[in-house]
Structures are given as structure tokens and as C-alpha cells.
N, C-alpha and C positions, 0 to 999 in steps of 0.2 A: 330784245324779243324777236326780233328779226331775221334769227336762224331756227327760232324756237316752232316746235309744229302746236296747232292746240290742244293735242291731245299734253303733250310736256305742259302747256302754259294751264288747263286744265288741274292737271295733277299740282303744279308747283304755288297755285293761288291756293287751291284747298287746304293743301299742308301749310302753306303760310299763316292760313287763317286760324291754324286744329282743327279744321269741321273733318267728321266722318265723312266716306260718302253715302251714307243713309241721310245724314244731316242733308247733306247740298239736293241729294236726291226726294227729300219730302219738298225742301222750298220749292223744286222746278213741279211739285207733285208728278214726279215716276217713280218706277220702283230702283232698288240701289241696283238692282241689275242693270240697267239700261242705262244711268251713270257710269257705272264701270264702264260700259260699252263705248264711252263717249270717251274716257279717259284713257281706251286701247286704241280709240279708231275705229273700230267694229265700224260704231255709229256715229256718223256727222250729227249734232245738236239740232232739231229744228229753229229759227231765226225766233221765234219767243223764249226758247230755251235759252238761248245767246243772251238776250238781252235780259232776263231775268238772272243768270249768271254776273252779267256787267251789273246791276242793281246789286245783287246778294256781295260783290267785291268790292263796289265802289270805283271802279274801274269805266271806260268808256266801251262802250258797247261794240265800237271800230276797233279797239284792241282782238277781239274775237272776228268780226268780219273779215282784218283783214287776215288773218288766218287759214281762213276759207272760201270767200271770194276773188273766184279770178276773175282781174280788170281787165277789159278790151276796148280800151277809150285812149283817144289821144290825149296825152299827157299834156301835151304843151294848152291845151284848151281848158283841160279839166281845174273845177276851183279847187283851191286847198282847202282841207276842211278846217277847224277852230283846234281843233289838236294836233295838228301837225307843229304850226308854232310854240305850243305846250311842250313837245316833244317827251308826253307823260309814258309813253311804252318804254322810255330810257329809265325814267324815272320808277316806275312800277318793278322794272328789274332791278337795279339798282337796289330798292329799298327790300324786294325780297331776297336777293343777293344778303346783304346787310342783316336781315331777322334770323333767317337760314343758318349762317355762319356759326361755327362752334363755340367762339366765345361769348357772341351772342344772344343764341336761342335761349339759354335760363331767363335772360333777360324780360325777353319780349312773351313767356310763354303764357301769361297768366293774363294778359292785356288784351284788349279786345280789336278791332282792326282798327279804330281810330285813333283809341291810345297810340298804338303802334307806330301812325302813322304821324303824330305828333308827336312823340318821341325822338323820332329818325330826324325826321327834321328839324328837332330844335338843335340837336346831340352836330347837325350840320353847321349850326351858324357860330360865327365866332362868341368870345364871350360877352364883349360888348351890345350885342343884338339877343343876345341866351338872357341876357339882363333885364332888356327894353320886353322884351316879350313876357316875361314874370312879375314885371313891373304893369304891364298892359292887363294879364289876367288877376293880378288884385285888386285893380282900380274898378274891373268889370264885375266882381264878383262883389265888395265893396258898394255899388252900386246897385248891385241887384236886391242884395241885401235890404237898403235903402228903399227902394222900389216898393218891396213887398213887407214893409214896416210901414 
């Protein structure tokens, strides 16, 4: 994400997810015009539109800031923040990299963004852990079951 401008990372969430931008544009409640405008450039997001964006993706709300805010602080002072160590803007490209792809997208197209996103991930681990994980969601579902008997 890190050559990416927002108005690209903008576009490439929305289309990852299928939302229109009428969709994206009722949740920030504007009109789809003024989305558009944010998707050209036109218009910088105001900082609740940002963050409501990062909600509506599931995404960190600093993936968008830093986009847009320019830093004038000493680095060597400054804290890291909780997602740096995540390193989840790798991740987030990565996985729409991955949905995006032409072999792909029939795949992911009908799936909702957390399908999606547990999908990518399981489809990453080997088959020994793809195992431990199906084994972990029946035992849980199993119980739940149980729970509510």
C-alpha cells in the first residue's frame, strides 16, 4: 500500500468488497457524488468519513491516515503504533491482490468480507493447521449447539 494513493486504495477496497458507490456512499450518508469525488481526488474524506470507511472495511483507520497525513515529527522519538508490528497494509494488499486475481474472483464473489477473509487465510496455511482449524470450528459449533439445548 505504500505507493498506493487513497484515492486507488478507495477504489480497490470498494471493488474488493462488490459495494456500489452508492452503497459506500449511503453508509458515510453522502451523496454517490461526493464519493466519486473522494475516489478521483476531487475530495480529501473528512477524518469521520475516514474512519467510518475503516469500520465499513474492517481495515485500520491509520491505513487511510496515512494516506493523507503528512508527518512532521521526529521519528527517532515518535511511538510506534499497534499496527506497525501487524504489518496488516501488507496484509490487506496481499489479500486483495489475491480476491482481485482472475482465477480467483468467481471464487470470492458471492462471499461477504469476512468469508473472504477467512477463506484467504485458511487457503494460506499448510494442510496440517487447514485440519487443526476445522477441527477447532466443529468442536465450537458442537458446543454451541450444546449450549443452547
Amino acid at each position: 500500500m505504500s505507493n498506493k494513493t487513497l484515492e486507488q486504495y478507495l477504489k480497490t477496497l470498494r471493488k474488493a468488497c462488490n459495494y456500489s458507490q452508492e452503497f459506500v456512499a449511503s453508509h458515510l450518508n453522502i451523496t454517490r457524488q461526493t464519493y466519486s469525488h473522494y475516489e478521483t481526488g476531487r475530495i480529501t474524506p473528512p477524518v469521520n468519513s475516514l474512519y467510518n470507511l475503516a469500520k465499513l472495511y474492517g481495515v485500520p483507520v491509520e491505513n487511510f491516515l496515512d494516506l493523507v497525513v503528512t508527518y512532521n515529527i521526529n521519528m527517532d522519538f515518535a511511538q510506534k503504533t499497534q499496527y506497525e508490528n501487524l504489518d496488516m497494509s501488507d496484509d490487506i494488499s496481499q489479500f486483495l491482490d489475491y480476491i482481485n486475481a482472475p482465477e480467483n474472483s468467481k471464487k470470492f464473489k458471492h462471499l461477504d468480507r469476512k468469508e473472504r477473509l477467512l477463506l484467504y487465510y485458511y487457503m494460506s496455511l499448510d494442510d496440517r493447521d487447514q485440519n487443526d482449524i476445522l477441527t477447532f470450528i466443529k468442536v465450537k459449533a458442537q458446543n454451541r449447539k450444546a449450549e443452547e439445548a
